[in-house]
C-alpha positions as CSV (number, residue, x, y, z in Angstrom):
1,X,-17.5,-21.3,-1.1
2,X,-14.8,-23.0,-3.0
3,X,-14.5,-22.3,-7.2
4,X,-13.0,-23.8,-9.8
5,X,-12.3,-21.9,-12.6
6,X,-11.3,-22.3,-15.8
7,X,-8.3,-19.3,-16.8
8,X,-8.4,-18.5,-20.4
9,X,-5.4,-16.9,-21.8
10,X,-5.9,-15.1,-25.6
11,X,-3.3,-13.5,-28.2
12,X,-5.6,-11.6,-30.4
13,X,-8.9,-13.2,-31.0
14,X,-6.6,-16.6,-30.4
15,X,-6.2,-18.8,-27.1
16,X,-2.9,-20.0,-26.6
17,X,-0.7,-21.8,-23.5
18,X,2.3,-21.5,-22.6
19,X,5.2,-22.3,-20.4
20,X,6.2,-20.2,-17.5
21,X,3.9,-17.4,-19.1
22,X,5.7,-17.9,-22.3
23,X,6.3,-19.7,-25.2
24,X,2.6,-19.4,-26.5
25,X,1.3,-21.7,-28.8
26,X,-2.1,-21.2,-30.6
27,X,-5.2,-23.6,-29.8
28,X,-7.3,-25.1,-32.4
29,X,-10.9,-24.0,-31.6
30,X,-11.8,-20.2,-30.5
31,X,-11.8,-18.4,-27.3
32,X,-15.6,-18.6,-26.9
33,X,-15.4,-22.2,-28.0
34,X,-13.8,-23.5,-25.0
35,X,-15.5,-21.2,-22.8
36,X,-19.0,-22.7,-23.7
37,X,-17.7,-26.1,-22.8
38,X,-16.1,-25.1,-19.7
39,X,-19.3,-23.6,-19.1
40,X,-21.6,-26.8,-19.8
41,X,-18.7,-28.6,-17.9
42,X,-19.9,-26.7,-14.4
43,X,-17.1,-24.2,-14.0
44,X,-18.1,-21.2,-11.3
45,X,-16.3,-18.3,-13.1
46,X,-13.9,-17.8,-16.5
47,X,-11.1,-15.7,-16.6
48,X,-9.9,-14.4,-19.8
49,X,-6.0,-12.9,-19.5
50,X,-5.4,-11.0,-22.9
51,X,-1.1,-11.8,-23.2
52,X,-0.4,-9.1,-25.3
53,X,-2.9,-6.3,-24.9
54,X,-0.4,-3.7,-25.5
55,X,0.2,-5.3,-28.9
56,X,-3.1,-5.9,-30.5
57,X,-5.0,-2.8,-28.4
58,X,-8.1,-3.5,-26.9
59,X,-11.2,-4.7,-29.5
60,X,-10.1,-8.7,-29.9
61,X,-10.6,-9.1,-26.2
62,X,-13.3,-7.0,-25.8
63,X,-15.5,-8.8,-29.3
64,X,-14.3,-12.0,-27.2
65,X,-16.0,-11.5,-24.1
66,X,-19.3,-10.2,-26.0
67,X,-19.3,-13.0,-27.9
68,X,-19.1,-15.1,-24.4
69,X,-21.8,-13.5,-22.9
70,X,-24.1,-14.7,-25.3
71,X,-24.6,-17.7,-24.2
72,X,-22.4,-18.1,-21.0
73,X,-24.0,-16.9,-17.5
74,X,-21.6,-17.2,-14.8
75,X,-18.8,-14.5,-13.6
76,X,-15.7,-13.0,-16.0
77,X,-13.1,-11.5,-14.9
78,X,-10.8,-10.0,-17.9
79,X,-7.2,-8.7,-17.2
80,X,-4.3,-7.5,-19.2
81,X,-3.3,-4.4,-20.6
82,X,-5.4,-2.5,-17.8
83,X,-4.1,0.7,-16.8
84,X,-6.4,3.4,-16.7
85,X,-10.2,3.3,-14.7
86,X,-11.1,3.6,-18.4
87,X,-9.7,0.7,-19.2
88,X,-11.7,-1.1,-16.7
89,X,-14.5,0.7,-17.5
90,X,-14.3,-0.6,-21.0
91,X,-14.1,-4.3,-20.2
92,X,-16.9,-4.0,-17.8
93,X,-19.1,-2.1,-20.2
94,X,-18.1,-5.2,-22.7
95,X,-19.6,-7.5,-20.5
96,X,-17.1,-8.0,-18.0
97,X,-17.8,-8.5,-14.1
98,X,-14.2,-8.1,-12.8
99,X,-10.9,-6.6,-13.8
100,X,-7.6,-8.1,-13.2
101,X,-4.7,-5.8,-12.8
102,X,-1.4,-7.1,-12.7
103,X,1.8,-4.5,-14.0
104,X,-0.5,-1.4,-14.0
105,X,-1.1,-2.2,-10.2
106,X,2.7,-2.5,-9.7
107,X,3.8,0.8,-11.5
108,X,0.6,2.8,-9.8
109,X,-0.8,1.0,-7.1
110,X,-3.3,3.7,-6.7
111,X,-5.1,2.8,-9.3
112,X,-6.1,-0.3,-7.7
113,X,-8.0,2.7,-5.0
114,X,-9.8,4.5,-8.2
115,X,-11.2,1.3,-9.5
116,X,-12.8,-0.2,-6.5
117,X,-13.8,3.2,-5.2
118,X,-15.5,3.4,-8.8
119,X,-16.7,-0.2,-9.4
120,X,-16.6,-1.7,-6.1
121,X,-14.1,-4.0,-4.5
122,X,-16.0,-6.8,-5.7
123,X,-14.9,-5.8,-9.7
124,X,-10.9,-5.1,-8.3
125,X,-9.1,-8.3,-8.6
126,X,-5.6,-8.2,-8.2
127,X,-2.9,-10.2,-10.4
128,X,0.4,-11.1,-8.7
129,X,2.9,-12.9,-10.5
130,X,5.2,-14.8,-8.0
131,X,8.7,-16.4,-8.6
132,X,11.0,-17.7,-5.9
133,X,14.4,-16.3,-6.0
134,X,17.8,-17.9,-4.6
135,X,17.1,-16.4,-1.4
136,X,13.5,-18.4,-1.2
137,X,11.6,-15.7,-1.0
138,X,8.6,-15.0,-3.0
139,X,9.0,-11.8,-5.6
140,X,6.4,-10.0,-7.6
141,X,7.3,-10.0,-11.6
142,X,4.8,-8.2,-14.0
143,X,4.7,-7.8,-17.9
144,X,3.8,-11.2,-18.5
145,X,6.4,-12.8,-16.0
146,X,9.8,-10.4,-18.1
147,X,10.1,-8.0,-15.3
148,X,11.2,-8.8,-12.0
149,X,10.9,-6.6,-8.7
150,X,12.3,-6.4,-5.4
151,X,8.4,-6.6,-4.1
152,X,7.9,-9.4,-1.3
153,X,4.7,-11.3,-2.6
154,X,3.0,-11.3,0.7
155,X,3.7,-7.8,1.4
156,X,2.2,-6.6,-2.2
157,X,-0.6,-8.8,-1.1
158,X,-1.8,-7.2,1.6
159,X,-0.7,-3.8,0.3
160,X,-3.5,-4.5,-2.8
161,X,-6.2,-5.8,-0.1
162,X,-5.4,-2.5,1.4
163,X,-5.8,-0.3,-1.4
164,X,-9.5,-1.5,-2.2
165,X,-8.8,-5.1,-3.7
166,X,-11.6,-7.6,-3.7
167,X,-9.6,-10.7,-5.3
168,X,-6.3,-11.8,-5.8
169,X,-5.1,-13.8,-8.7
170,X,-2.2,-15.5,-7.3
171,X,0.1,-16.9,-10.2
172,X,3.3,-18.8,-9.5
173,X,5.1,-18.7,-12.8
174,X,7.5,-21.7,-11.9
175,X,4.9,-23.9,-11.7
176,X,2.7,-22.2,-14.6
177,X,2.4,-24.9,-17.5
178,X,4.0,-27.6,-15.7
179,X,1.0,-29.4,-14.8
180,X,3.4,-31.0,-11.6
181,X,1.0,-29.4,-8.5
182,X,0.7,-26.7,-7.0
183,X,2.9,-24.4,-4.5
184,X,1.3,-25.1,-1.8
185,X,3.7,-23.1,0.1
186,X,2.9,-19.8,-1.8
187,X,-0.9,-20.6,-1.5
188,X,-0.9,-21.4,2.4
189,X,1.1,-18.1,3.2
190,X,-0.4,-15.5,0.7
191,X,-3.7,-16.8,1.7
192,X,-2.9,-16.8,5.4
193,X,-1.7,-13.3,5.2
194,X,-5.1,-11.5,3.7
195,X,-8.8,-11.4,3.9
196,X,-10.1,-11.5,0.6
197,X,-10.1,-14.7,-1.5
198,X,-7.3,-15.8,-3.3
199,X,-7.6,-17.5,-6.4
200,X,-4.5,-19.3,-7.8
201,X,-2.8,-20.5,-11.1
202,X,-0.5,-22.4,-12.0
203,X,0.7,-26.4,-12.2
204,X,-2.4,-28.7,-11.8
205,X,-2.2,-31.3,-13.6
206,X,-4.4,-33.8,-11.9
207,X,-7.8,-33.5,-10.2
208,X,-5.7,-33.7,-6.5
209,X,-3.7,-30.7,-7.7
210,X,-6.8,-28.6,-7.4
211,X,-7.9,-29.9,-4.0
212,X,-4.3,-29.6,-2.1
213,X,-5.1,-25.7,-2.9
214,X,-8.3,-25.6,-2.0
215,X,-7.2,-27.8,1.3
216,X,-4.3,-25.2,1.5
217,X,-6.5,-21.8,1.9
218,X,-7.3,-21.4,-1.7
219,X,-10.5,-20.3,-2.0
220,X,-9.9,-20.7,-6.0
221,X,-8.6,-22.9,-8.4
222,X,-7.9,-21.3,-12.2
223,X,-7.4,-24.2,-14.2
224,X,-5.6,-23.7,-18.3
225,X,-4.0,-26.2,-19.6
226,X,-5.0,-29.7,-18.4
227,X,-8.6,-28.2,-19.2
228,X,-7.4,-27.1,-22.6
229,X,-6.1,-30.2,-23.5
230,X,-8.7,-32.7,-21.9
231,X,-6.7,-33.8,-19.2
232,X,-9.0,-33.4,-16.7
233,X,-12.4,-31.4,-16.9
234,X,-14.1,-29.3,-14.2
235,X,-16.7,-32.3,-13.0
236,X,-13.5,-34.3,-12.6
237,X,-11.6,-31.5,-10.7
238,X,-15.4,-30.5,-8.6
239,X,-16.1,-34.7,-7.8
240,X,-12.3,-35.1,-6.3
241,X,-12.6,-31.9,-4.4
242,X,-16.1,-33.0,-3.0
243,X,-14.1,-36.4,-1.8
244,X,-12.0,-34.2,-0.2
245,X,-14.4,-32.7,1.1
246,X,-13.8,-29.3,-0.2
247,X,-16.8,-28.5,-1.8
248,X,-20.3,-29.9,-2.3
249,X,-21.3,-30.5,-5.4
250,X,-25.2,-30.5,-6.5
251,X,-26.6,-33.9,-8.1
């Protein structure tokens, strides 16, 4: 089943968007605010990246999700500053349903084995930051898109399905902020060369974005800015995908 859903990424108890993963700029209304929309709106799942985790610790992100689970009933999956099963433990005792580990996952990919032997595969979501380089090949980057590797994407892909991952959270950081489409290249390989479903980020702008994705092996469409800013909203992104369609949508 196709999913569109809306990424929500937080500074503190703040929501900002960025460029490229960077650049952050501070939003107007809270967290939880736009989350309840997104909500009423019809989005499948939320997911709540906390950008500087190692900066503000752990309790902002962790009030934030409580607060959203008051009054929001569909999947969250939390990620940032994870690097320890009690980390994950902590977010899912918060309210969580899934964890998202992206530079943790890269230093010590076994932890990506402790927390779905722990929680289950279906909690284990796996954030990969991919950048082209002059070569045309797809490299991981981690720490909020500062550090580069040498990792192929679509080897560390597979690599993190095998190590116990139930999700990846496939972000290309070129087109991150852009709102100019999607790599539909990325998608249709990295979603080609594993099992589990691949949710991606990064560069819709329009409802069409979303469905060339979807139509391209997404099974997953996380969706920041163009929501943030009322560009589009997730009835607008579901009803284009269903003309495609993608994805039925329920009257």
């Amino acid at each position: 089943m196709k999913r569109v859903i809306a990424r929500l990424d937080v500074k503190g108890p703040r929501l900002v968007k960025g460029i490229h993963l960077e650049g952050w700029r501070f939003l107007p209304k809270t967290p939880n605010e736009y989350c309840y929309e997104y909500y009423l709106q019809g989005a499948d799942e939320i997911i709540y990246i906390d950008a500087v985790a190692s900066l503000y610790g752990r309790d902002s992100i962790k009030d934030i999700i409580r607060k959203t689970t008051e009054n929001v009933f569909i999947p969250i999956t939390v990620g940032g500053g994870i690097r320890t099963l009690e980390d994950a433990y902590d977010i899912l005792r918060s309210g969580a349903d899934k964890v998202a580990v992206c530079s943790q996952a890269v230093k010590t990919p076994h932890l990506i084995s402790e927390i779905a032997n722990k929680f289950g595969n279906q909690c284990m979501v796996v954030s990969i930051q991919a950048k082209k380089d002059v070569n045309g090949n797809y490299k991981v980057w981690y720490d909020v898109a500062r550090e580069k590797t040498e990792i192929d994407v679509i080897e560390w892909a597979q690599q993190a399905e095998e190590l116990g991952a139930g999700e990846i959270l496939l972000t290309d950081i070129d087109a991150e902020g852009m709102e100019r489409g999607m790599n539909l290249d990325l998608i249709n390989k990295v979603s080609q060369a594993v099992k589990i479903p691949v949710i991606v980020s990064g560069g819709v702008g329009k409802s069409i974005d979303a469905s060339n994705a979807l139509a391209n092996g997404a099974d997953a469409v996380a969706i920041a800015k163009a929501l943030h800013y009322n560009k589009l909203s997730i009835s607008d992104i579901k009803q284009e995908a269903s003309n495609q369609n993608l994805m039925y949508v329920y009257k």
